[in-house]
C-alpha positions in Angstrom: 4.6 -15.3 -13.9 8.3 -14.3 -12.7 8.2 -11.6 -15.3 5.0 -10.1 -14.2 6.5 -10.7 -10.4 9.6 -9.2 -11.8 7.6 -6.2 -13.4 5.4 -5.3 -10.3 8.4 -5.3 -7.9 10.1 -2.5 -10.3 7.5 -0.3 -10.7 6.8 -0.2 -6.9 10.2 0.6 -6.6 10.6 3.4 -9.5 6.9 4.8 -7.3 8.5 4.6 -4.1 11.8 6.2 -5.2 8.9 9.2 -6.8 7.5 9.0 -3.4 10.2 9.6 -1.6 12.0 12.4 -3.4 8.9 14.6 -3.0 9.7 14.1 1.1 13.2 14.8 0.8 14.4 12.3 2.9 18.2 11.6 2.6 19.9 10.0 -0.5 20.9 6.7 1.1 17.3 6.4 1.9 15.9 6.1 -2.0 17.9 2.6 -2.3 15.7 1.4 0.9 12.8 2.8 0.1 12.9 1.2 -3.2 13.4 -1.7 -1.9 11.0 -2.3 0.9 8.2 -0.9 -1.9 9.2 -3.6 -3.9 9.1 -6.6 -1.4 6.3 -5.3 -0.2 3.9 -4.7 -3.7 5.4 -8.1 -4.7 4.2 -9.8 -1.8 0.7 -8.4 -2.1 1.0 -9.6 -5.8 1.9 -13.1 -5.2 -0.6 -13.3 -2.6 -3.3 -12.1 -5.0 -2.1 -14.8 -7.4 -4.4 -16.8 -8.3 -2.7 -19.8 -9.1 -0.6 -19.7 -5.5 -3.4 -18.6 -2.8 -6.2 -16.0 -4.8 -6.3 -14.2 -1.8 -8.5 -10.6 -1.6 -7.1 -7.5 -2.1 -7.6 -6.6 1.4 -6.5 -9.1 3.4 -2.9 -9.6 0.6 -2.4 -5.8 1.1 -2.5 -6.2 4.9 0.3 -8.7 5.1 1.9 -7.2 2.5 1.7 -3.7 5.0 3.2 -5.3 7.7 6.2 -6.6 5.4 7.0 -3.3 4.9 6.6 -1.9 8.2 8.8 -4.9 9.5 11.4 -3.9 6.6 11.1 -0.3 7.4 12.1 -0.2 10.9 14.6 -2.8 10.4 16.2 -1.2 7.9 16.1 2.1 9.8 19.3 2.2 12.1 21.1 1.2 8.6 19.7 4.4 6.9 19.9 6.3 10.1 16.3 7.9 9.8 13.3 7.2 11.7 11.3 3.9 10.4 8.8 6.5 9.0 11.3 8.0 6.3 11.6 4.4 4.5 7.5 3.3 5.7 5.5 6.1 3.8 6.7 6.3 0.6 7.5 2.4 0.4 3.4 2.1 1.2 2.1 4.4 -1.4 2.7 2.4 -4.2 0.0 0.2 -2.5 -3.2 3.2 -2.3 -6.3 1.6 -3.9 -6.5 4.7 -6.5 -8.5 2.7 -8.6 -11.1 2.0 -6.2 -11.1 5.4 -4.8 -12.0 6.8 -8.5 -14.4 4.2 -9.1 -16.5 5.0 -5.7 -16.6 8.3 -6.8 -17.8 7.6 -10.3 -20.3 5.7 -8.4 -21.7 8.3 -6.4 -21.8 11.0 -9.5 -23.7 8.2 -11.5 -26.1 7.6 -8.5 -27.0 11.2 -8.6 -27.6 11.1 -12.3 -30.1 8.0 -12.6 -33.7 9.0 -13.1 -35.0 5.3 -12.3 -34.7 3.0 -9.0 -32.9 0.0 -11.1 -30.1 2.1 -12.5 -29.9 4.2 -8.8 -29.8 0.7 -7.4 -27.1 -0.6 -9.8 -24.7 2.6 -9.4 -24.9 2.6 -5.4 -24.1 -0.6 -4.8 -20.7 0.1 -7.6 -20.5 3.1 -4.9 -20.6 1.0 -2.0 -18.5 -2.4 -3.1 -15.5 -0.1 -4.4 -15.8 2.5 -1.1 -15.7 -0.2 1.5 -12.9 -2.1 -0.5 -10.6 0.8 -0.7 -11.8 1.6 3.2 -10.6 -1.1 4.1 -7.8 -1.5 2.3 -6.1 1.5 3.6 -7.4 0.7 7.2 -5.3 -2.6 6.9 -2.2 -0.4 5.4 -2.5 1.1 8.5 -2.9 -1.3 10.9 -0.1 -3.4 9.1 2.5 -0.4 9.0 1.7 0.8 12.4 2.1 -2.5 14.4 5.9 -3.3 13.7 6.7 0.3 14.8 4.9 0.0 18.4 6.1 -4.0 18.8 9.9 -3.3 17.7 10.4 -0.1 19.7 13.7 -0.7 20.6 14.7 -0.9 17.0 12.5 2.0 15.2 13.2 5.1 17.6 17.0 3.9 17.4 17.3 6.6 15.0 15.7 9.3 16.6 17.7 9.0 19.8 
């Protein structure tokens, strides 16, 4: 299991440091990015775990969102950027893409089904995966956002 924690916590980081080079933030901003992506995706990973809590997607990649908006506007006055520089593309890493393609390959299968059973089957794959990754990114959201407006002192430090 540390390997695969070990594993998940790089390639968040090798994503976020992708992430962020496509913003052009500044270079002593990639270490911090990369770093925050990782503590964050490895928490939502551990939490996940089955063997330690099995919690749902949703809920893991909530805490897991406020991690790195805690991180992100802590490590802010250290990076000398707003909180936002390090929060975006340390979160990316953490978009439900899966579930976003699979509500969609829902939808075009509903439209192809001649019969109610098959219709049936394919919107309820359309609905499950759709509310899942709604409500995944509305807890990214609400996770990243909250730090930002409860630290205020620390995350517009930069932007002063």
């Amino acid at each position: 299991m540390l390997i695969e924690f070990l594993q998940d916590a790089f390639f968040a980081a090798i994503a976020a440091i992708g992430f962020a080079a496509i913003s052009n933030p500044p270079r002593r901003a990639y270490l911090y990015c990369a770093l925050i992506a990782a503590a964050g995706h490895s928490t939502r990973f551990l939490l996940m775990n089955e063997s330690l809590t099995g919690m749902h997607i949703v809920p893991a990649t909530s805490i897991a969102a406020l991690i790195v908006g805690v991180l992100a506007v802590l490590f802010s006055p250290l990076v000398r950027t707003p909180a936002e520089t390090c929060l975006f593309p340390s979160l990316l890493p953490m978009i439900p893409g899966i579930y976003a393609y699979r509500t969609f390959g829902g939808l075009v299968m509903c439209l192809y089904q001649g019969h109610e059973l098959g219709f049936n089957h394919y919107f309820y794959l359309f609905a499950s995966n759709g509310l899942t990754c709604l409500f995944i990114l509305l807890g990214m959201v609400i996770g990243a956002t909250i730090p930002i407006f409860l630290l205020k002192n620390i995350s517009f430090q930069a932007t002063r």
